[in-house]
C-alpha positions as CSV (number, residue, x, y, z in Angstrom):
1,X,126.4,102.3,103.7
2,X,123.4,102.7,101.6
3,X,122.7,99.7,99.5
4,X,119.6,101.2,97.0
5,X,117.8,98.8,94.3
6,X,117.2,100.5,91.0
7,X,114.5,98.7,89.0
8,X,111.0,99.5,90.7
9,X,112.7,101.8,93.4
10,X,114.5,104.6,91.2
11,X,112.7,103.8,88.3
12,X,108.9,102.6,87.5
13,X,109.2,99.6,85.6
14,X,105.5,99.2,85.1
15,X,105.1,100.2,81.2
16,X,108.1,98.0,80.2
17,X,106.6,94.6,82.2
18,X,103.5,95.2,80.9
19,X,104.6,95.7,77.7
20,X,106.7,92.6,77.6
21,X,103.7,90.5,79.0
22,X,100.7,92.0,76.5
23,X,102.7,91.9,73.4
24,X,103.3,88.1,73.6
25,X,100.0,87.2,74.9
26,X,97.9,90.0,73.1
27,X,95.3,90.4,75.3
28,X,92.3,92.8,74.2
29,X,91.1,95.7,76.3
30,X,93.6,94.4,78.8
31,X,95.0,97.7,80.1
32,X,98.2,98.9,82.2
33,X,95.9,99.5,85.0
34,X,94.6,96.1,85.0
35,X,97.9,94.4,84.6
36,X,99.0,96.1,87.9
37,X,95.9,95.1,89.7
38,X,96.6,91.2,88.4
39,X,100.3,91.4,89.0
40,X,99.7,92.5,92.8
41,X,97.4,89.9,93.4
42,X,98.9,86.7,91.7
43,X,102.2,88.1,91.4
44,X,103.0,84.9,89.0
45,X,102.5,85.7,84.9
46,X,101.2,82.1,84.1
47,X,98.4,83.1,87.0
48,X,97.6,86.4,85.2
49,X,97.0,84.5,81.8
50,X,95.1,81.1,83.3
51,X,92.9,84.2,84.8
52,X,92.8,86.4,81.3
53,X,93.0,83.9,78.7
54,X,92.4,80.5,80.5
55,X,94.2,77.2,80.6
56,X,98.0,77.2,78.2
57,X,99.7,74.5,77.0
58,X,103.1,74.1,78.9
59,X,104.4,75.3,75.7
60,X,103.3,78.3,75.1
61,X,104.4,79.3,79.2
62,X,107.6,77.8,78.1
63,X,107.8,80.2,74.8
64,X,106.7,83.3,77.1
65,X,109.2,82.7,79.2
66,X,112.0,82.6,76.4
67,X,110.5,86.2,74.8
68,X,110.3,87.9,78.4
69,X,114.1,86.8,79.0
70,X,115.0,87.9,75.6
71,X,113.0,91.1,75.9
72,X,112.4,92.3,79.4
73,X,116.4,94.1,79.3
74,X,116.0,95.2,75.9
75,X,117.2,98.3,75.2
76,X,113.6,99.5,73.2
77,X,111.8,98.4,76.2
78,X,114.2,99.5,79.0
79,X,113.0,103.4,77.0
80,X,110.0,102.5,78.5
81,X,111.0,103.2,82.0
82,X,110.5,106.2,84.2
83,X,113.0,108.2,87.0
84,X,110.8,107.8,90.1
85,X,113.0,111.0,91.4
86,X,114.2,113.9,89.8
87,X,117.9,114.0,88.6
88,X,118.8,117.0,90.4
89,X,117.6,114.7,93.6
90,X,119.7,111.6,93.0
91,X,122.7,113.7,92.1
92,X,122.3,115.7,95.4
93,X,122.0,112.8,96.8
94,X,124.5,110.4,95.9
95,X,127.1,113.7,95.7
96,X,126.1,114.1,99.7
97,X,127.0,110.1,100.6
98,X,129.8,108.5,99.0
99,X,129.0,105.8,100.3
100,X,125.9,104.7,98.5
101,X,125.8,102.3,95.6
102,X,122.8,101.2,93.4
103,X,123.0,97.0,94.1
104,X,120.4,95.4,91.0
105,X,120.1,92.3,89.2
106,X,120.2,92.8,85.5
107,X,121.9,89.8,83.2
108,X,122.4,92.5,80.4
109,X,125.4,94.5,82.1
110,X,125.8,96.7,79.1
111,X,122.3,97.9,78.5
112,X,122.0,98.9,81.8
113,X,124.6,101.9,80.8
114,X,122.8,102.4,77.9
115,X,119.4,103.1,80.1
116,X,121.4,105.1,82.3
117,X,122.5,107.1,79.5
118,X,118.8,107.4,77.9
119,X,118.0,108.6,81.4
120,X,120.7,111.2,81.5
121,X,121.7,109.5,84.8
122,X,125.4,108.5,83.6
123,X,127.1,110.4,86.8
124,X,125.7,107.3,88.6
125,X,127.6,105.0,86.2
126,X,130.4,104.5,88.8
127,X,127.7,103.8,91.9
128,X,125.6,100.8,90.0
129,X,126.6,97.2,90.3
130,X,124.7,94.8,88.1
131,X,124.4,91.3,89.5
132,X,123.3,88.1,87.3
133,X,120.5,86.3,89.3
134,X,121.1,83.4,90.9
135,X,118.0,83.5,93.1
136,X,116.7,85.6,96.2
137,X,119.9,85.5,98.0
138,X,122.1,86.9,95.2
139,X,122.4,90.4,96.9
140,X,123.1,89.0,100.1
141,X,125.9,87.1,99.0
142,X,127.5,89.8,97.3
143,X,127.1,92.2,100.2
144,X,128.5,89.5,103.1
145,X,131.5,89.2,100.8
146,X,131.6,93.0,99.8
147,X,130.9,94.8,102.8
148,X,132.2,94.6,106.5
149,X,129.8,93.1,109.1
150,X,130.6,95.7,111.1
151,X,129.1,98.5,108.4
152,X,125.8,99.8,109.4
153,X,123.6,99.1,106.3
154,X,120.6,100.9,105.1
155,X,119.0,99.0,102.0
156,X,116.0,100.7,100.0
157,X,114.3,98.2,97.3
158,X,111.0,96.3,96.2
159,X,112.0,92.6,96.1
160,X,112.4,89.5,98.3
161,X,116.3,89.8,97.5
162,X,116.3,93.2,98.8
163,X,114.4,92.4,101.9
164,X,116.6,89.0,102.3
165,X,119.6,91.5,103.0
166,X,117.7,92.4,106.3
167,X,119.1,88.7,107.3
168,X,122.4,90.3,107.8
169,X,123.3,91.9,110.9
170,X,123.5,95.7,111.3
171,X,121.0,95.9,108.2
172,X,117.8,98.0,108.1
173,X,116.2,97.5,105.2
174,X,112.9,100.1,103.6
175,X,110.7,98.7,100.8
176,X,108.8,100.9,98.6
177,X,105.5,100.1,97.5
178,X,106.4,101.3,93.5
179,X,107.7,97.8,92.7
180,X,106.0,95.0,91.2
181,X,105.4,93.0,94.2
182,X,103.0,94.1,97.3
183,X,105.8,94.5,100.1
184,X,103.3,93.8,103.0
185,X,102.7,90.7,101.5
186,X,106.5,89.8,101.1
187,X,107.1,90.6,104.8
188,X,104.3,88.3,106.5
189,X,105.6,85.7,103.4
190,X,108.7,85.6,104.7
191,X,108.2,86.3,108.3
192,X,111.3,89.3,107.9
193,X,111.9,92.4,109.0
194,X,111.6,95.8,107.2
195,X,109.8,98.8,106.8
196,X,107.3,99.8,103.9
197,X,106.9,103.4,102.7
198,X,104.9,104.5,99.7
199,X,107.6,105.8,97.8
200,X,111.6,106.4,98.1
201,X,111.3,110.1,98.0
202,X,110.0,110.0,101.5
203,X,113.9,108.7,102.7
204,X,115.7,110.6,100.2
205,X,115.2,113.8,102.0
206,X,116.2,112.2,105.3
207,X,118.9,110.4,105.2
C-alpha cells in the first residue's frame, strides 16, 4: 500500500504560503526566495516576522493566525499551487497500483476537489482522502484503523505526520525535500526513521 501526501509532495505549495504570509504582514522587498530561506530555518511564522518586522503584539499573531486559517485553503490561493509531476506521470502511475491513495490534511474537504479539478487531476478524485487535523498523529490514526498491520506500507510526504506513520510496523516511509519543512532536520528532531530524496519523481519511476 502506498500512502502518498499531496500538499508539498505532489504539489509545490510555496507561492500560496507565501502569499498568505506577505499579504497580511506586507513586508517590502521581502521576496519568495527569501521567504523559503526564513521558513527553512525558523520553520515558525511568528519567528519569520520577529526577524522581518520585529517584536508583535500578541494580537496581531492572533489576527495572522485567523487570516492564514481563513485563507491558506482558499480556493484563489489553492490556483496558486503547482503539479510537482506531470499528469501523464501520476495517471500512469496510480492506473499501475490500485492500491495507492493520496492521505492529506485539509479542513476544506470540498475545495480540495475544486483544486483537483483546476489541476485537471480529477481521475484522482476517488484516491484522495482529506483528513481534519488533529495534530501530528492524525494520519497515523487513520491508517492503524484503516489499514491491516500486516500491509507492507510505503508512505511518501514532507511533514512530521507523514514521518510519524514510520511508527507503525511494516512502514517505510520517503520524505521529499519540496515541502515546507527541512526533512533532515525533522528526522534528528524526532529521533525517527525514514529516508530523504530531493524530489518524488525519483520513486515514482521505481516503484
Amino acid at each position: 500500500m502506498y500512502i502518498i501526501d499531496f500538499d508539498g509532495t505532489l504539489v509545490d505549495v510555496w507561492k500560496r504560503y507565501y502569499s498568505v504570509f506577505n499579504d497580511f504582514w506586507c513586508i517590502k522587498n521581502f521576496s519568495l526566495s527569501e521567504y523559503k530561506f526564513y521558513k527553512r530555518i525558523y520553520e515558525y511564522d511568528y519567528l519569520i516576522v520577529r526577524e522581518k518586522v520585529g517584536l508583535l503584539s500578541e494580537t496581531n499573531f492572533l489576527e495572522y493566525k485567523v487570516f492564514k486559517k481563513e485563507k491558506i485553503e482558499d480556493i484563489d490561493y489553492l490556483m496558486l499551487d503547482d503539479l510537482l509531476v506531470t499528469k501523464e506521470t501520476l495517471q500512469s502511475f496510480f492506473f499501475r497500483n490500485n492500491d495507492a491513495i493520496i492521505l492529506t490534511i485539509r479542513n476544506n474537504k470540498e475545495n480540495i476537489f475544486r483544486q483537483f479539478d483546476s489541476l485537471n487531476i480529477n481521475f484522482l478524485n476517488d484516491k484522495v482522502i482529506p483528513l481534519n487535523s488533529n495534530g501530528i498523529y492524525t494520519k497515523v490514526d487513520w491508517v492503524k484503523k484503516n489499514i491491516s498491520g500486516n500491509e507492507e506500507k510505503i508512505v511518501i510526504g514532507d511533514s512530521e505526520t507523514d514521518l510519524m506513520i514510520g511508527e507503525i510496523y511494516g512502514t517505510t516511509v520517503y520524505l521529499v525535500e519540496t515541502g515546507l519543512r527541512d526533512p533532515y532536520k525533522m528526522i534528528r528532531t524526532n529521533n525517527a526513521k525514514g529516508y530523504i530524496i530531493p524530489h518524488i519523481k525519483q520513486l515514482l519511476g521505481t516503484l
